[in-house]
Phi, psi and omega in degrees: 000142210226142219271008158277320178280005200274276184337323185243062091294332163295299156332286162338307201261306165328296172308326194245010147267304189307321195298319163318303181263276218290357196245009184254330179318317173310294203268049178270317180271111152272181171180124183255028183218096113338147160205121191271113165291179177035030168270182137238171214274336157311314161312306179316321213291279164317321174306305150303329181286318156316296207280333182314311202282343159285358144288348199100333167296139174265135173292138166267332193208149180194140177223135155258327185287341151315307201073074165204131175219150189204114200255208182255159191311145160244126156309092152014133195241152199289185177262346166269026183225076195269342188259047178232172218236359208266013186233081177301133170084174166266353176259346150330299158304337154267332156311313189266021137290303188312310229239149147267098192280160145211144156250127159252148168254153177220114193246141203239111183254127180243129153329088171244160152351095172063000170180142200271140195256125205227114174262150177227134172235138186238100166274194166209127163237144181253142177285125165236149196233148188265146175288135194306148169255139201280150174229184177251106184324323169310275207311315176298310198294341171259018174267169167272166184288000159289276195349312184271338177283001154283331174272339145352295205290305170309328178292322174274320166353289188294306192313300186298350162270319167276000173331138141229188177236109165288139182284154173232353192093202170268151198235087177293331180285325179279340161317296200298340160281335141294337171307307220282317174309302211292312206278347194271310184305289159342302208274322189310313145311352183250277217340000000 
């Protein structure tokens, strides 16, 4: 390595630390609770039912005189999908490239004294699949070509059946980016 090149290998690991570090830096502060003054529990309601759906989320469930939205799992969206909102952060945005992600949210609204309160849980999960069973290339060359696109067929049956979902937790930074929409939509609405 020659003592020209020291400098933008430098550069390079500075740029890809930053991108790395700084863009997860937005979200230090996190939060899964708002309380909006001069709302109502309706507005709040409607307010969210917006933005969940300009995020992509399908509602599953809506009580509005409850204050309860609950919407159904999403695929985590790719990094070639710039224009969806739900893969918060850059290690979010790279788990659901690597990973097959989903999330649901679930937002919970209580009245108090003069202003409404928004709890939010964005849960996550990845898909895991059982491992395949091996066949032998001998075995494959002496079927006919029905055969193998019948057992084919039957091995995703069994995948799909043996499919499951793991829990991940929680997903704060997409809590707290929902809140930050929800409260921005909110004040827009008082003006």
């Amino acid at each position: 390595m020659t003592n020209k090149s020291k400098p933008y290998i430098s550069l390079i690991y500075a740029v890809l630390f930053c991108l790395s570090g700084c863009a997860e830096n937005k979200y230090i502060q996190t939060t899964d609770k708002l309380c909006v003054p001069s709302s109502t529990k309706a507005e709040a309601v409607k307010a969210a039912e917006g933005i969940l759906a300009k995020m992509h989320f399908s509602i599953d469930k809506l009580d509005a005189e409850a204050g309860y939205v609950k919407t159904h799992p999403l695929p985590g969206a790719q990094t070639f999908e710039f224009w969806r909102a739900d893969s918060v952060g850059a290690f979010n945005a790279t788990e659901a490239d690597l990973h097959s992600i989903r999330r649901t949210v679930e937002l919970n609204f209580t009245q108090q004294v003069e202003k409404i309160c928004i709890d939010c849980r964005a849960t996550t999960q990845r898909m895991s699949l059982p491992d395949s069973q091996t066949t032998s290339p001998y075995n494959q060359s002496i079927m006919s070509p029905r055969e193998r696109s019948l057992r084919n067929l039957v091995s995703n049956v069994q995948l799909k059946e043996n499919m499951t979902w793991i829990d991940l937790g929680r997903d704060n930074q997409l809590e707290t980016e929902i809140l930050k929409r929800i409260d921005k939509q909110l004040t827009a609405i008082k003006r």
